[in-house]
C-alpha positions in Angstrom: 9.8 -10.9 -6.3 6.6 -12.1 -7.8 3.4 -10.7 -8.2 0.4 -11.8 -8.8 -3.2 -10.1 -10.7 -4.2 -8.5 -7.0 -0.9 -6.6 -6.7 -1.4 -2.5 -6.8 1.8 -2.1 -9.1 0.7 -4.3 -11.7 -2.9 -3.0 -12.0 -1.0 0.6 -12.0 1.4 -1.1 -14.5 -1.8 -2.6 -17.0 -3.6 0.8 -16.6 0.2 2.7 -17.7 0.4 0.5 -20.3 -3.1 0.9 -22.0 -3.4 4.8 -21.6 0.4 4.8 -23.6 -0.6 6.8 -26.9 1.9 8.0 -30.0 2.3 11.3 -28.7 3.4 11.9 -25.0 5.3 14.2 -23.6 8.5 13.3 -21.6 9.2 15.1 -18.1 11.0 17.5 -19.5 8.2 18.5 -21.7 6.1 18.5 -19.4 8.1 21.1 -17.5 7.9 23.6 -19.8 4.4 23.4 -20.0 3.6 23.3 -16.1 3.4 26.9 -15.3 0.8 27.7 -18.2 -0.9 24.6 -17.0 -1.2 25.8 -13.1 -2.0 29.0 -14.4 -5.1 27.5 -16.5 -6.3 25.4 -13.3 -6.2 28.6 -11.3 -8.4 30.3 -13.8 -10.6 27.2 -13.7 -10.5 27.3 -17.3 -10.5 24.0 -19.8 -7.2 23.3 -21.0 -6.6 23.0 -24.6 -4.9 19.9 -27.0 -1.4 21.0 -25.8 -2.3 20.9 -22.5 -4.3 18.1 -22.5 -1.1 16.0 -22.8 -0.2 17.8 -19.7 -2.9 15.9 -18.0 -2.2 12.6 -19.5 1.4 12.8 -18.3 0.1 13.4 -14.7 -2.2 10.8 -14.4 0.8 8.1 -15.6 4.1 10.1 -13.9 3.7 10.6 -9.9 6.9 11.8 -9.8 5.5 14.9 -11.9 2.5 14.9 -9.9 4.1 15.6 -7.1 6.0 18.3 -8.4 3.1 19.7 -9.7 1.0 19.3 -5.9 4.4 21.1 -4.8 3.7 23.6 -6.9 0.2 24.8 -6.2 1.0 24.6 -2.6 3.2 27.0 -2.9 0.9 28.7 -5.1 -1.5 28.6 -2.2 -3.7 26.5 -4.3 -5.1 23.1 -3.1 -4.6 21.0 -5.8 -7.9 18.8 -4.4 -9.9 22.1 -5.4 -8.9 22.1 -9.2 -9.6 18.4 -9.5 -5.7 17.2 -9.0 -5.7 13.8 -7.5 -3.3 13.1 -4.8 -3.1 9.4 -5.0 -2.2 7.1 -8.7 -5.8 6.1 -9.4 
């Protein structure tokens, strides 16, 4: 399988690979940290440092995107309202 500089998973791969910082949290991490971050979203409130990283995971995992769309559904919240993208841009 080749791909070439117009495929979607190589610009998603380049735009991984550049946001990739020292400190990052791993899923795991990150699931510790989801309900306080849901919780901040539905108080429309800014998140802080720690939860900052939240966000950084989310925008490079869609596995724990998804998890986290799942979970504001079921929180009744649509996660387009508190700025949750449902697509890897």
């Amino acid at each position: 399988m080749s791909m070439n500089s117009s495929d979607p998973r190589l610009k998603a791969l380049a735009r991984m690979i550049a946001e990739t910082c020292d400190l990052e949290l791993t899923c795991d991490e990150l699931l510790d940290r989801v309900a306080r971050y849901v919780e901040t979203l539905k108080k429309r409130e800014t998140p802080d440092d720690t939860l900052a990283l939240v966000e950084k995971h989310l925008r490079l995992c869609p596995e724990c995107r998804e998890e986290l769309i799942a979970l504001l559904r079921a929180e009744g919240v649509d996660p387009a309202s508190v700025g949750i993208s449902l697509t890897d841009d």
